[in-house]
N, C-alpha and C positions, 0 to 999 in steps of 0.2 A: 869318268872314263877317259876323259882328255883336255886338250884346249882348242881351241879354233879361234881362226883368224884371217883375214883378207882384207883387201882392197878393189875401191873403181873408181872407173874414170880417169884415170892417170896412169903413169910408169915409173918406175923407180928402181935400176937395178938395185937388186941384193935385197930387197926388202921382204920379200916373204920369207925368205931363207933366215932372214933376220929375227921377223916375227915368228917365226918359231922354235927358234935356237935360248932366246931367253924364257922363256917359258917351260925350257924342256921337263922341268918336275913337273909337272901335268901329264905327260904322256913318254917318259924315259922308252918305250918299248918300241916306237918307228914312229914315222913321221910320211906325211901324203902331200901333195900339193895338185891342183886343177887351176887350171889356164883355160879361160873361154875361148873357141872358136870363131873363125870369120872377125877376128878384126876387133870383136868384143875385147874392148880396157876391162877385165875383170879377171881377180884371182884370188883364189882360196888353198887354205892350207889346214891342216891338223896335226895335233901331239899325241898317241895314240897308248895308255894304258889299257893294256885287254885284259878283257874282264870276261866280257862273252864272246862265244866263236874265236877261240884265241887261234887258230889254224888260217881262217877265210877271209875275217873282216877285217880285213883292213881298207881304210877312207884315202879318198873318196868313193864311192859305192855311185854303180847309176843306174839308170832303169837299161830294160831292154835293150833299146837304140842308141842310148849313151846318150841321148836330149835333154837329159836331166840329171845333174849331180850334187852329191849331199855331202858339207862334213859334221859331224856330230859330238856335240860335247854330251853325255850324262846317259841315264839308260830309261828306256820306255820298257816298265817291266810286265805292261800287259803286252810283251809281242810275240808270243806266241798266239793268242788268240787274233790277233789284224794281222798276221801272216796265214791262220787256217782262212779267214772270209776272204782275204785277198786271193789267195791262191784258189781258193773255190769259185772266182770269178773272172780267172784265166792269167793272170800273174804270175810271170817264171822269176823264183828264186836261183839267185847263181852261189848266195853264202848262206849261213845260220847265224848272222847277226841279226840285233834288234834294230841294226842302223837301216838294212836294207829294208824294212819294213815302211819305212817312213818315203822313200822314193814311193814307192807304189802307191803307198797309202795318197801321197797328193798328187800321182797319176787318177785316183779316182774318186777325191772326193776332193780334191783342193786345198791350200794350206789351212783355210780356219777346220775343213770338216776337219782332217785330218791331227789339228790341235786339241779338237774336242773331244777326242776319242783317244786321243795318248792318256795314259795314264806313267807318271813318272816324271824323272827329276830332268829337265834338257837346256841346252842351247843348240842352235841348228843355223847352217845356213843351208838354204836350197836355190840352185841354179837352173832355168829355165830357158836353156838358148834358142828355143822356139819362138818364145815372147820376148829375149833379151830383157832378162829383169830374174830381181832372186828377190827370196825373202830368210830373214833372221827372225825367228821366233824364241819367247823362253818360255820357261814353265808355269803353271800357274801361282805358283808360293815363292817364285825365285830361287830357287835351293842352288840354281848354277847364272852366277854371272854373264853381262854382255855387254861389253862399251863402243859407242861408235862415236866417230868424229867427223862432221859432214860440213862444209866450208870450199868457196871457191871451184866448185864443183869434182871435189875428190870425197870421197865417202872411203872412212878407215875404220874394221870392227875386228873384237878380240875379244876373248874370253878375260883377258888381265891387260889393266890401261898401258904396261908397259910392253907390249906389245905394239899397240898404237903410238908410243912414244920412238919407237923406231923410225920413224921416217921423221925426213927433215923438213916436213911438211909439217909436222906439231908441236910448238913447240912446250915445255914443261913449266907451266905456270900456274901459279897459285889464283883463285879464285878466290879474290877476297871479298865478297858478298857472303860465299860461304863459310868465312871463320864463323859467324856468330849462331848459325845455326848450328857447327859442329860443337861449340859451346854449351850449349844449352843438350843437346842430347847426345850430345857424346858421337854423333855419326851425322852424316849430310844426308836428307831424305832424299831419293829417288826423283825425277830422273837426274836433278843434279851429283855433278861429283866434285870434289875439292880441285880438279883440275879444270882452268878455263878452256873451254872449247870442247870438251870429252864429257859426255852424256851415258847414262844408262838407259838400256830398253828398260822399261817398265816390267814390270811382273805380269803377266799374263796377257803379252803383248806379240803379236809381231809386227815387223816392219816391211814395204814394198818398195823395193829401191828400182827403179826403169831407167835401163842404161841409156836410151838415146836422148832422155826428157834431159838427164840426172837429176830425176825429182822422187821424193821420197812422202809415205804416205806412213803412219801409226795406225792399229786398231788394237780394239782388246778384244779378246775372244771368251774371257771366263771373271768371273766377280763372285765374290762370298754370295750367298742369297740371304736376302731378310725376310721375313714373317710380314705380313701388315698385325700390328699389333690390334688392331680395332675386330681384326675379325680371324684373327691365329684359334687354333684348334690343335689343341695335342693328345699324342694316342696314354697308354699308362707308363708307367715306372718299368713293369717286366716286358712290356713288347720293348722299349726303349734300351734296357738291356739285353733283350735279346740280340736284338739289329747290330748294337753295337759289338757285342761278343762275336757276332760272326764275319762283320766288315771289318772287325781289327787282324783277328786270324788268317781274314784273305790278304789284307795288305802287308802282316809281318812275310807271308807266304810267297806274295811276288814279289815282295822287297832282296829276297835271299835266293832267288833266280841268279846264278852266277854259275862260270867254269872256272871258278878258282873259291878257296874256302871264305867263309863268312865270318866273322865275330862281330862285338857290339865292345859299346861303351857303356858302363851300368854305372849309376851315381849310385845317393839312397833313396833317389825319388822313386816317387810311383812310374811314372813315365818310363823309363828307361829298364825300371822291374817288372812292366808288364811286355817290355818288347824281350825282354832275353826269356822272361817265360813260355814267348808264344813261340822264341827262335826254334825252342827245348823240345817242340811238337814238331818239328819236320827235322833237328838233327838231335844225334846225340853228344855232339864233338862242337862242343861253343868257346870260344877264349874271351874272354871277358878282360876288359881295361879300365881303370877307375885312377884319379890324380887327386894328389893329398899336398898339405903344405909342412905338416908338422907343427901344425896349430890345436887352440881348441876349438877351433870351426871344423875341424876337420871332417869327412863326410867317408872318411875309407872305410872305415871301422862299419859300419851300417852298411858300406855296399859289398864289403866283403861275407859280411852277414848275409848279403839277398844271394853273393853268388855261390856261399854254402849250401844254400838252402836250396839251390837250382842244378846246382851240381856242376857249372860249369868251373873249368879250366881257368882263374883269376889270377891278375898280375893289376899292380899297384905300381903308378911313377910318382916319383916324389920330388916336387919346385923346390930348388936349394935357393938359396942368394946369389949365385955365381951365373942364375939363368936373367937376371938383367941383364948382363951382360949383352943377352942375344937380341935384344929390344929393334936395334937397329937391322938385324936381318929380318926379324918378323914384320914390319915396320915393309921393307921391302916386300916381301910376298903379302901383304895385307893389299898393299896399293893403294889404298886413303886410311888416313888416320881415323881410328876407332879408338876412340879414349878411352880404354879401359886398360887394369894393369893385367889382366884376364888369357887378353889375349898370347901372354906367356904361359897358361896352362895349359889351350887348348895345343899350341905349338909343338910343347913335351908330349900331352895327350898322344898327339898322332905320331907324332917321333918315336915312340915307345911303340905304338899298335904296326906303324909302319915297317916295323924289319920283319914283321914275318907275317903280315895280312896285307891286300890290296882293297879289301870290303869292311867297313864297320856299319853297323846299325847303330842306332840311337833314340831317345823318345822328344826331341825337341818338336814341338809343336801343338804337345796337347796342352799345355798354357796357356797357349791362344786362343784356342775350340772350347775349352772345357772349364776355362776363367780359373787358371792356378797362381795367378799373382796376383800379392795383397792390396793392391791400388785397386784391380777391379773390385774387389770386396769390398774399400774406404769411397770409393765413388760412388759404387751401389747405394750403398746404406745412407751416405749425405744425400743423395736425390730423393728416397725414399723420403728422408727428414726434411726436405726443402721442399718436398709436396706437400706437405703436412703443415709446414709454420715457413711459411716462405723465407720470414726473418731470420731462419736458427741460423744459418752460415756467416752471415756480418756479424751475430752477434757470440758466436762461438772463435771468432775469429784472435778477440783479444785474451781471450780464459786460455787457446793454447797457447798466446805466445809465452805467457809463464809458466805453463804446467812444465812441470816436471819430464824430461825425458826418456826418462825412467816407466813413466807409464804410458808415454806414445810409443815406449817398444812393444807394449801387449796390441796394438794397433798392427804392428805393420809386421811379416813377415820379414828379417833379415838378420844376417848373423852377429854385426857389429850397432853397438847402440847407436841410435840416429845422433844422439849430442844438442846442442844448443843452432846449431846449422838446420838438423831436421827439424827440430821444433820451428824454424823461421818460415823452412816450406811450409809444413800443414799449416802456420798460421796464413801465410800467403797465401797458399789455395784455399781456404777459407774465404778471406776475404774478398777473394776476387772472383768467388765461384760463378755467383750472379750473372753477374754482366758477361764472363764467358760461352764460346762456343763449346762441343761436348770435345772437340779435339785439341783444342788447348785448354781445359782444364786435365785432361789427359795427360798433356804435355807440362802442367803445370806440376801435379805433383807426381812424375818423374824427370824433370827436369837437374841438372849435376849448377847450373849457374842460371840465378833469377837474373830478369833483365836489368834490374839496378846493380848487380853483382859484376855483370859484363859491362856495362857504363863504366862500371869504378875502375876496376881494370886495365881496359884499353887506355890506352895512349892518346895521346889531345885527340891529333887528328883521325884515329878509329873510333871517339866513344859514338859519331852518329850510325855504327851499326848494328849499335843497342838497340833490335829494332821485334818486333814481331809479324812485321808485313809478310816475311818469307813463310811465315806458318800457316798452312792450308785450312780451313773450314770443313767441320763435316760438310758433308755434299746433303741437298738435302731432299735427294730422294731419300736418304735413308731416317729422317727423321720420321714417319710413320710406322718404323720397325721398333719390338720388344726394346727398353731401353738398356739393356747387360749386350743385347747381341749388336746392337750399335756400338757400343762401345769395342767388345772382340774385335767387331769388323773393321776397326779402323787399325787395328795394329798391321791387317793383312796388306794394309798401303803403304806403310813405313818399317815401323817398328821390327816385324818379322825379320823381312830379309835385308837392310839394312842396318838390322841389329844385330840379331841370333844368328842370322842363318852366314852372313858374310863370311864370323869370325872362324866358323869351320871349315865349310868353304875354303879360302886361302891357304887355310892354317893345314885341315889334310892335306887339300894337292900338292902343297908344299914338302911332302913327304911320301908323293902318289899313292895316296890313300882316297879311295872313294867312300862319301859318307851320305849313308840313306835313310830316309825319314820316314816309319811307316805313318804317324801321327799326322802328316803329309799328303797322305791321299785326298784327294778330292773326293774321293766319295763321303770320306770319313767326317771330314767337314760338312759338306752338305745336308749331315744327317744332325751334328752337333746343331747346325742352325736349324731345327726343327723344333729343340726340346723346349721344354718350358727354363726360365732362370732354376728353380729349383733341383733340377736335373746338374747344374754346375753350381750354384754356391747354395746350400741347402743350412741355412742356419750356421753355425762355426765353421760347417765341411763344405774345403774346395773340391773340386772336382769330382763333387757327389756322385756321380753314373757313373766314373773310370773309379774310383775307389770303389764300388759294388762290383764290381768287375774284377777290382784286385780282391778282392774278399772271396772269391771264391777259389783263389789260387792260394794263397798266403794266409798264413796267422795274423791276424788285428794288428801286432805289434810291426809289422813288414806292413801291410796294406794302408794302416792308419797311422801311419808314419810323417810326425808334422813335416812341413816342405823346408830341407835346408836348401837355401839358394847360392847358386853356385856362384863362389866370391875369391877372388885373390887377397886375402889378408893384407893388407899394405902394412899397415899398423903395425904387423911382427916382423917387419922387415924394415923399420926405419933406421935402427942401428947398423945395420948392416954396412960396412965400406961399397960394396959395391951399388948399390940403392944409393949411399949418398954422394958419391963422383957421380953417376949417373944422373940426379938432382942438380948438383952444384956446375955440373957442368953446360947442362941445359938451359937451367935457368937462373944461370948467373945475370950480373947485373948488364957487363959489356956484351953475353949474349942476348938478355932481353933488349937490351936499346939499339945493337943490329939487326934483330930483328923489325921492329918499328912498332908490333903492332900492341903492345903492352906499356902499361907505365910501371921501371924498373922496381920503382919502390915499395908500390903496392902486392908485385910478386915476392918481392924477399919476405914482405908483410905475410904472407899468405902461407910461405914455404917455412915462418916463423910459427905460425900459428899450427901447424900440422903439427912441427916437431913438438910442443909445445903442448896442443892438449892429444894427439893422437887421432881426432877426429875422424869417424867414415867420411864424411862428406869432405871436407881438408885435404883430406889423404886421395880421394879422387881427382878433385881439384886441380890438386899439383902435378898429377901422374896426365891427365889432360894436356894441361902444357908441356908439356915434356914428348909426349906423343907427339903434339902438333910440330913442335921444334924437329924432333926427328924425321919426322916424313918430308922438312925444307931441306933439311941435310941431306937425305935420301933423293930424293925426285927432284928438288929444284935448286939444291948446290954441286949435287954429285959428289958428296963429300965420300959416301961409300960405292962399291961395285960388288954385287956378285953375281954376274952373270957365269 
């Protein structure tokens, strides 16, 4: 819907004006600003894309007396229903936004009730000049960013870190404890970010910042729920597809609650062909968008197939070679470096959706609920087997590091062959399954660089950040939970919205596109963590209970459609000149050795090797440092602008 953005504790002319002037693709349509009262250092601002109430809402919104005001990033798509109970208990609406609903709602139930009972994608800040004190809350999955910076008793928050980089109070520096994590997964987990001193609220958090203390307090208000496995009880197969059948319908239903029109994104997964089917029940008029490379991976071809068959209105973009190019401005609207080359499709993606929609749906998140990636499936089945002969993992360890990679492709779900690379992971998480925790064996095999690989690497004085202390531990409440929904669960702390959800995120508002996840609902989840494993990985079939689901909409060959995983080919684009000025320029040698934190040799080795055997994993690799390189140009040399 927008960005938001503010400060306390301080003054600083020009600065909110500022923080929302770079940001303005998030909300091209107006712009709001609130200044506290009496003397209160505090002030807030919003970018505002209307979506709903395009006539009235405009932010800041405040209750009745004006005691209280809100500005609001993303949409609470049950507020129709917490504006009928609010207004039935004397609450005067002045707009028909969803934003106003949220004032009242913590006029009468306070910020967590009122967290509890959103259903939808948010960031929020709320001002309380009664109590002099606000709070920032986000959603529970993260679907919408929020970075604060708190130091010296100034507190700076924004929907995009360069917003916070407006004042000359922060300055842009690289946190370098966090390369090595960015290495290993490709993205910095939460609350950290690649920037020293600038933080993310956590996922299903909000914050209490109290202006006279200047002291700030965290809480959470929502967590996946686990089973006790020792005494879990489940209902059948057809109550569990029932439940499910009608909690999806309701949440494609509120999801497409808008005053401007709706489309989706369709791949040829299931996920994303069961949201345009259920779009299909409440309209007849869908535009459907789907991004192709012009490869043999390509995935157009099957989703043009689903959106024949659905009858929606379909358009096809297509990633040439000349879209490296844009690396550098995407690189900008990302705000941390996410190493993947990917993040040029979603870019296009919304570029394309963006010139004539303001709304896309999409099915990201039923991978996580419903166990559709093949690591949960290699993990499963080695626990199963390592309950069974404790030793088979040490000693299965050495058989793959020779096997053939050719047959660990029948293992794992992906487009391009794992290579001689992947075969070193599985042999590595193999070997080290043992002695691991359930969230770094997680992390083990999908990790892009083992920690001997980051050793080799780095540069003298980086290789002591070869390190894995920064890597979190299951918690362990949750070890007496089913052992599959342990695992799901831990993606919703990381992996989720530091993975998936970022890269759209950025990549629509960067083209003021809002994108909505019905797969996302909280309800939907809480129902997925009820089922038994067999309801999501059922012998060969992932996502066994949403493929029974897609079965009764589609034909088998649409429904049981194996999972293509949504990949940037790099490999078809190595020849390409602009790929390799783009390489050569990044990770040349006098740019690796100003930069410091690499050893020269070892990258040319590695960028040798790519070209060389073509490798998925190689080809990653390279495209990682190359990211990272970009985002110093970008944020911390200024080498580009576009503001």
């Amino acid at each position: 819907m927008c960005g938001i953005y503010g400060f306390a504790g301080f003054e600083e002319d020009g600065l909110l004006e500022k923080m929302g002037r770079v940001i303005r693709h998030r909300g091209p349509d107006g712009e709001g600003e609130y200044t506290a009262p009496d003397g209160c250092r505090f002030r807030m601002g919003m970018r505002r894309l209307s979506i709903i109430d395009l006539d009235t809402g405009w932010q800041p919104i405040y209750n009745e007396d004006r005691s209280i005001a809100i500005c609001y990033n993303g949409e609470t798509y049950n507020y129709l229903e917490l504006r009928a109970e609010l207004a039935g208990r004397g609450h005067v609406f002045t707009t028909h936004s969803d934003t106003e609903t949220l004032v009242h709602g913590y006029e009468e139930w306070g910020v967590e009730g009122l967290l509890r009972r959103m259903n939808g994608m948010f960031a929020f800040c709320i001002y309380d000049s009664r109590k002099r004190e606000f709070f920032i809350g986000r959603d529970r999955c993260g679907q919408k960013p929020l970075y604060y910076h708190h130091a010296g008793g100034r507190f700076i928050f924004g929907s995009e870190v360069k917003s916070i980089l407006q004042s000359r109070h922060v300055p842009a520096a690289p946190s370098i404890p966090a390369i090595d994590a960015f290495l290993t997964l490709r993205n910095v987990p939460e609350p950290r970010t690649m920037f020293e001193g600038i933080e993310i609220l956590p996922v299903a958090h909000y914050l209490r910042y109290q202006l006279d203390s200047a002291t700030l307090s965290l809480r959470r208000y929502w967590e996946v729920p686990l089973l006790d496995a020792r005494t879990a009880t489940y209902k059948t197969e057809a109550e569990y597809l029932e439940a499910l059948e009608a909690l999806f319908f309701d949440s494609v239903r509120l999801c497409m609650r808008s005053d401007v029109p709706v489309g989706a994104y369709l791949s040829a997964g299931v996920d994303s062909s069961l949201t345009v089917a259920a779009m299909t029940k409440f309209s007849s008029d869908i535009n459907t968008y789907s991004i192709g490379f012009d490869s043999p991976v390509d995935e157009t071809p099957a989703a043009r197939e689903t959106a024949r068959f659905l009858g929606t209105r379909h358009h096809e973009i297509i990633c040439q070679p000349a879209d490296f190019d844009l690396l550098p401005k995407i690189v900008w609207h990302m705000d941390r470096p996410v190493g993947d080359a990917l993040i040029i499709a979603f870019y296009k993606l919304a570029q394309g959706a963006g010139q004539y929609l303001k709304v896309v749906l999409g099915g990201e998140g039923a991978d996580e609920a419903f166990a559709g990636y093949s690591f949960q499936g290699v993990i499963t089945k080695v626990e199963k087997l390592r309950r069974f002969f404790p030793p088979i993992t040490s000693l299965a360890a050495p058989v793959f590091s020779w096997v053939s990679p050719a047959i660990l492709n029948h293992f794992f779900t992906f487009p391009a062959d794992l290579g001689s690379q992947g075969r070193k992971r599985v042999a590595d998480f193999l070997a080290g399954y043992s002695r691991r925790d359930l969230n770094h064996n997680f992390n083990a095999l999908r990790t892009l660089w083992s920690q001997d690989e980051r050793r080799d690497i780095y540069s003298t004085g980086f290789k002591q950040l070869a390190t894995e202390a920064w890597m979190a531990r299951e918690p362990e409440s949750n070890k007496t939970g089913p052992f599959l929904d342990r695992l799901l669960k831990l993606q919703y702390d990381e992996w989720l919205q530091d993975w998936a959800l970022i890269r759209q995120d950025k990549n629509t508002m960067a083209h003021s596109l809002e994108y909505r996840l019905p797969f996302l609902d909280h309800r939907l989840i809480e129902l997925a963590f009820t089922m038994p494993a067999a309801m999501k990985i059922n012998g060969k079939i992932d996502k066994y209970l949403e493929r029974r689901l897609a079965d009764k909409i589609f034909p088998p060959h649409i429904s049981r459609r194996a999972k293509i995983p949504f990949y940037l080919p790099v490999e078809y684009f190595l020849d390409q000149p602009q790929f390799r000025r783009l390489v050569a320029d990044c990770l040349s040698e006098s740019a690796v050795k100003s930069r410091g934190y690499f050893d020269p040799a070892r990258v040319s080795a590695l960028v040798a090797a790519m070209n060389r055997t073509r490798e998925f994993v190689f080809c990653k690799q390279v495209m990682s440092l190359v990211i990272l390189e970009l985002w110093h140009r970008v944020f911390i040399d200024r080498q580009y602008r576009f503001e």
